[in-house]
C-alpha positions in Angstrom: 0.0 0.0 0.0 3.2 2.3 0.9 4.6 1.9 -2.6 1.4 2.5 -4.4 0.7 5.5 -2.4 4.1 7.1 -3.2 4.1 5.8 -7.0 0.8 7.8 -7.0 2.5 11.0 -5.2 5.1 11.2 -7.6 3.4 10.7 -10.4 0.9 13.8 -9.5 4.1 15.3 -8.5 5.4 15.0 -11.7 2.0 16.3 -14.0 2.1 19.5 -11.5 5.3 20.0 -12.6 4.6 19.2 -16.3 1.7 21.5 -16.3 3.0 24.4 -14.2 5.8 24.7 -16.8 3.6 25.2 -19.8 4.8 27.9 -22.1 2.4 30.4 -22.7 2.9 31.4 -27.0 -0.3 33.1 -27.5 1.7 36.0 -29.4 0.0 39.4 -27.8 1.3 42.6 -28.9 0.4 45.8 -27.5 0.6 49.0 -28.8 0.5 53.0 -28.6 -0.3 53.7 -32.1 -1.0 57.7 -33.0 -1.4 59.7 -35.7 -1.3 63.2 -37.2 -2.5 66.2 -39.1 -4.4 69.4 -39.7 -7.5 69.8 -41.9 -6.6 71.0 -45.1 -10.0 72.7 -45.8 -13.4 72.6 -43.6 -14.8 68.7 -44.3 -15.0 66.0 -41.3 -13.1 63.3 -40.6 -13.4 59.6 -39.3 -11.5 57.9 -36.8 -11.2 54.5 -36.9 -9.9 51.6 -34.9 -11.0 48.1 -36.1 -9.9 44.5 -36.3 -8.0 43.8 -39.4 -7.2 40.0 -39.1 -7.5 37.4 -35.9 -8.3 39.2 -32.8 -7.5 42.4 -30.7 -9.0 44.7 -28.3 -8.6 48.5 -27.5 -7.7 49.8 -24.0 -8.2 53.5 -25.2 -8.5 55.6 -27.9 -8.5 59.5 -27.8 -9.0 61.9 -30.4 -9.5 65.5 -31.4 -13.3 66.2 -31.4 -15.0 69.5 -31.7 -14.0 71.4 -28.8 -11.4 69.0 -27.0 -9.5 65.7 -26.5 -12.1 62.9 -26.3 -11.5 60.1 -24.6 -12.7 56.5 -25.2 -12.0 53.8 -22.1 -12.5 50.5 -23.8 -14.2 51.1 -26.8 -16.3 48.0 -28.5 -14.5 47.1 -31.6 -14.4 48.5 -35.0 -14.5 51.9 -33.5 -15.5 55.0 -35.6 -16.7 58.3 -34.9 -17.1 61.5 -37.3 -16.5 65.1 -36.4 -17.0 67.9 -38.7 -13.6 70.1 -38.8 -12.7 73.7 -40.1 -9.5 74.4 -42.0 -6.4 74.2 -40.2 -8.3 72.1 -37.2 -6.2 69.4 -35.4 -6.7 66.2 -36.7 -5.3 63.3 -34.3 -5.7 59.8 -32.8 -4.1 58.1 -30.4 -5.1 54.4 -29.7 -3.8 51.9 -27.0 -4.4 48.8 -28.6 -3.5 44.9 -28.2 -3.1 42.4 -31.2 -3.9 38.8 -29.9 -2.7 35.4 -30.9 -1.3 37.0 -34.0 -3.9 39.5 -35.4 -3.5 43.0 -36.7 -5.0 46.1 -35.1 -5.7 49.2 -38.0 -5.8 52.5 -36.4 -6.5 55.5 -38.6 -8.3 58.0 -40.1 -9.8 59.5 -43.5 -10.3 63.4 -43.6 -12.5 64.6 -46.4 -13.3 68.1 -47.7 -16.9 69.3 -47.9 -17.7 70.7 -51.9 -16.8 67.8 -53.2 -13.2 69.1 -54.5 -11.7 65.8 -53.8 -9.3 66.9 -51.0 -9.0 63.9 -48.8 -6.0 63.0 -46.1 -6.1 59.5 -44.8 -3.7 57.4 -43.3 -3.6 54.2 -40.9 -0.9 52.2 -39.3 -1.0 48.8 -37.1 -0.2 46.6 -34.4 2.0 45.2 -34.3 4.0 46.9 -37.3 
């Protein structure tokens, strides 16, 4: 009965040890992605952070509304919000985001001109780069 009993403690011994040294590759990559620019002409603009492949999640996003810095806590995912700007407004975004088990995060945004005289200002970049 003593040799069965310690066969059987060192054989749980042995899966906690097995299990307790599992390597954990589930390739998460956070990021501080931001970007940049000033309203060519009055138009609005779109800001953007979605999912582009596998999985991700946002742990903030903050932009340049229309009288301030806005402030997202956990946003649902895609994001996207339009605000109407004036000529030479601020346009910016600045997203903390996490890429998991390998997908791609896509923050950006597209700024286009009201009169339809084609000026449009867009641009994106993603996690992990």
């Amino acid at each position: 009965m003593k040799k069965t009993f310690a066969y059987l403690s060192a054989s749980l011994l042995a899966v906690v040890l097995i299990a307790s040294c599992h390597k954990d590759d589930d390739n998460n990559h956070g990021c501080s992605l931001d970007l940049t620019s000033t309203a060519s002409a009055d138009g609005i603009v779109v800001y953007s952070v979605t999912v582009a492949t596998g999985a991700g999640t946002a742990s903030s996003v903050t932009y340049k509304g229309t009288s301030g810095d806005v402030t997202v806590k956990n946003p649902p995912l895609p994001f996207h919000v339009s605000i109407d700007k004036k000529k030479n407004d601020a346009i910016y975004i600045v997203a903390d985001v996490t890429a998991d088990n390998g997908g791609q995060v896509l923050v950006g945004y597209a700024f286009t001109a009201n009169g339809g005289a084609g000026d449009i200002d867009q641009s994106s970049r993603t996690c992990p780069q």
